[in-house]
Backbone bond lengths (Angstrom), bond angles and torsions (degrees), N, CA, C in turn:
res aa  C-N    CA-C-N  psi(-1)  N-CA   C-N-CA  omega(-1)  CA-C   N-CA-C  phi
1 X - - - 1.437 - - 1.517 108.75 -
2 X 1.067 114.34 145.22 1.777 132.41 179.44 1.408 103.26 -55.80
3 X 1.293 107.80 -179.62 1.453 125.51 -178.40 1.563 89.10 -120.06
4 X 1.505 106.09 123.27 1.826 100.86 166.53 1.423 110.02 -94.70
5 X 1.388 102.03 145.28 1.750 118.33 175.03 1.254 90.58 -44.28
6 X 1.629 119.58 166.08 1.517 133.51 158.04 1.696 109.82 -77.81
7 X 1.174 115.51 148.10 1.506 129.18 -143.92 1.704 137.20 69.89
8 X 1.031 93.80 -8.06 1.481 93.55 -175.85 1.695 116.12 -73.01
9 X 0.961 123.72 126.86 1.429 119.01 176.70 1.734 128.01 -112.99
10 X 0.913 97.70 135.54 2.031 115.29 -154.52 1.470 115.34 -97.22
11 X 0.899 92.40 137.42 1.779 91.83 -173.79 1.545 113.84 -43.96
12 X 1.209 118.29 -20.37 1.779 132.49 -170.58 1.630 93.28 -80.18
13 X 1.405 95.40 -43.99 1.684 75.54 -165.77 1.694 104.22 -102.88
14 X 1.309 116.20 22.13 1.596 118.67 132.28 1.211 130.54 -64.70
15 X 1.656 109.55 -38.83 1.362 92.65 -164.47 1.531 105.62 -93.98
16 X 1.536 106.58 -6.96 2.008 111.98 -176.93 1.802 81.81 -59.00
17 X 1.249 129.92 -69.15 1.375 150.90 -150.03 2.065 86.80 -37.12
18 X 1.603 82.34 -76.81 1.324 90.80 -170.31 1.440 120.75 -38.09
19 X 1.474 120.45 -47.61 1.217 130.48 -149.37 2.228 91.63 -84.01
20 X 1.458 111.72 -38.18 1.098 103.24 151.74 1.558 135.71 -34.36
21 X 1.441 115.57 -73.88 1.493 123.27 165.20 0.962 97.08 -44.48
22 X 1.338 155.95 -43.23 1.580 136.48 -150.54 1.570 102.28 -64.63
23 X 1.413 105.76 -54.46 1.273 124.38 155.81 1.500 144.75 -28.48
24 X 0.769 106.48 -28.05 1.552 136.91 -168.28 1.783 101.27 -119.24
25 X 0.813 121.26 -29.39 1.140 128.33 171.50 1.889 114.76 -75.67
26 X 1.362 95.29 -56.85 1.511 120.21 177.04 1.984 110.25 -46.34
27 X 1.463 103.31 -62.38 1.178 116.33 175.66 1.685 90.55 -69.44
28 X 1.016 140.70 -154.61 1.828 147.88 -169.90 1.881 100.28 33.64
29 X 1.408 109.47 -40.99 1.846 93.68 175.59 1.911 107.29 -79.75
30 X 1.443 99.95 -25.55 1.849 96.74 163.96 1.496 122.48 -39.71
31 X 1.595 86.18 -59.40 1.746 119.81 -164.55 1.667 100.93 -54.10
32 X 1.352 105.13 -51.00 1.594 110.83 177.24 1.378 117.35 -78.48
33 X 1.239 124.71 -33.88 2.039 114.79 165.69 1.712 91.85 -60.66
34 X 1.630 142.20 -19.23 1.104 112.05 -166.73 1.813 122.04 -64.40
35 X 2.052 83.61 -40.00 1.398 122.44 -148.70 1.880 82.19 -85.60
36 X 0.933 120.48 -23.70 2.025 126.73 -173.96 2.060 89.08 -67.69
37 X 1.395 105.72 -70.97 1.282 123.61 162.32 1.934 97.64 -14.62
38 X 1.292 93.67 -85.08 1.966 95.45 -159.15 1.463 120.16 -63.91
39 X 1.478 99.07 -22.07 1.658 116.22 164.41 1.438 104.31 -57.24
40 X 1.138 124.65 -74.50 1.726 123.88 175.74 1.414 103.28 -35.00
41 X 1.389 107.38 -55.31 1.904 84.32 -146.87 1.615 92.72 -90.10
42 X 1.529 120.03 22.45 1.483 113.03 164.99 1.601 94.36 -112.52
43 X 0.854 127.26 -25.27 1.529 103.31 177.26 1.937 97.43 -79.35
44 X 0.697 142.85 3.77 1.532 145.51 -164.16 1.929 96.53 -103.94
45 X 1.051 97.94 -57.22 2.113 115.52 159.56 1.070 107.16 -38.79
46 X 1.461 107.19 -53.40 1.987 111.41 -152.43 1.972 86.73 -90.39
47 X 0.819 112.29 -62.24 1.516 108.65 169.57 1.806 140.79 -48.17
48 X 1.247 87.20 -7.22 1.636 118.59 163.80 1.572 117.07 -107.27
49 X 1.360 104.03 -37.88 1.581 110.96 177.82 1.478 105.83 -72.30
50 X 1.455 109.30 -23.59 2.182 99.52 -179.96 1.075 98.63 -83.09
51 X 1.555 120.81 -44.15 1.733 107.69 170.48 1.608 130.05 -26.78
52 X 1.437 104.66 -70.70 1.266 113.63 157.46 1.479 145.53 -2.40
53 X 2.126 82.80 -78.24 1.401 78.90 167.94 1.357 129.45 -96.09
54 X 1.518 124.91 11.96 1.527 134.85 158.05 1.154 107.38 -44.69
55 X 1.393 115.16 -54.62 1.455 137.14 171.47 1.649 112.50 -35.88
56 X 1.157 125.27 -85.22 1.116 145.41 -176.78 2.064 94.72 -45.18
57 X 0.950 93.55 -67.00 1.631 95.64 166.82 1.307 142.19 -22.40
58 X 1.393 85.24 -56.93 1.567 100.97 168.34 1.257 126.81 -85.81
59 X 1.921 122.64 -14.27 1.116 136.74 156.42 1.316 109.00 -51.19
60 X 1.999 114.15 -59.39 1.094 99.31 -170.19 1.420 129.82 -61.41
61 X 1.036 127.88 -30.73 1.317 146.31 -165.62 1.560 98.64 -80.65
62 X 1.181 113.75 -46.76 1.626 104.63 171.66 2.256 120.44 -60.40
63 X 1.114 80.47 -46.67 1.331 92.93 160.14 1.837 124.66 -49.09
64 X 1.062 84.00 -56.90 2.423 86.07 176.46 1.283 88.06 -71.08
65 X 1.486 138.33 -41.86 1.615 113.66 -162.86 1.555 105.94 -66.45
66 X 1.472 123.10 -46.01 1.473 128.09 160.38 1.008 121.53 -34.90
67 X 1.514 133.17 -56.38 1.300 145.62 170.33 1.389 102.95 -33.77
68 X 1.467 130.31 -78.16 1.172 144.80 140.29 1.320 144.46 42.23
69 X 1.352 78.99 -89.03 1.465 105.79 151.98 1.709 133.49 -86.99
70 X 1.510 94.80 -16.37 1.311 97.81 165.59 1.767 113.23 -75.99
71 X 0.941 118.46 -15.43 1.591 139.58 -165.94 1.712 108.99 -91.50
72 X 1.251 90.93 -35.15 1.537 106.56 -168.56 1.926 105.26 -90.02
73 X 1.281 106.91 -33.74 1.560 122.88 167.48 1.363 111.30 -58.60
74 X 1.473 94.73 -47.20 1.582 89.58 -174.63 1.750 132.50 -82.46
75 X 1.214 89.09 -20.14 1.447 105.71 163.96 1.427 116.15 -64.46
76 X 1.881 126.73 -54.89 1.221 118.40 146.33 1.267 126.84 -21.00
77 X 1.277 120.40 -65.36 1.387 127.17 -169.63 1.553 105.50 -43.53
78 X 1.503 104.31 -60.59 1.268 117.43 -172.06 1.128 128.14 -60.57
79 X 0.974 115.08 -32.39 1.559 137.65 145.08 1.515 129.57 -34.30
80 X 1.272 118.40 -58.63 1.312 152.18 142.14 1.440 100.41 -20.32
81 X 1.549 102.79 -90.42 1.571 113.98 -164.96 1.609 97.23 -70.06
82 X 1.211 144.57 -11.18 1.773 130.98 171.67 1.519 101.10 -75.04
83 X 1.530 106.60 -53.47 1.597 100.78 -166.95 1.822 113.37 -66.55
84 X 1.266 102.42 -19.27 2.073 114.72 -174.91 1.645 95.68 -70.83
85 X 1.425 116.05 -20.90 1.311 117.70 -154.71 1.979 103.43 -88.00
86 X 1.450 87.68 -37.97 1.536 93.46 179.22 1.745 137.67 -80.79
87 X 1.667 84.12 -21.88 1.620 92.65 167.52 1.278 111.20 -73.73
């Protein structure tokens, strides 16, 4: 067999090339079912985590309206018992 000039490229070392990328390819579609994987179970987090704080949300807000009215009762009351006091 001949001596090839430098640059020449051979069907052998197409297919090393290729059979490389195959490789490289193979592992990087792993890498991405991993990251598909952590995407789900973070949108599943993040979609549990708004739950949450709807939750908490709506506590709070239920809570000041209670307050509220607990505030607003008592002022009645007081009211009540100032004016009972003066007759």
């Amino acid at each position: 067999m001949s001596e090839l000039p430098p640059g020449v490229i051979t069907v052998a070392d197409l297919y090393r090339e290729m059979s490389g990328m195959r490789a490289d390819v193979g592992r990087a579609l792993e890498r991405l079912t991993v990251v598909e994987v952590r995407n789900s179970a973070a949108d599943t987090i993040h979609t549990d985590h708004e739950a949450r704080i709807r939750v908490l949300e709506r506590f709070r807000f239920t809570l000041m309206g209670a307050a509220m009215l607990a505030g607003s009762a008592a002022g009645v009351i007081a009211t009540l018992i100032t004016s009972g006091v003066h007759h």
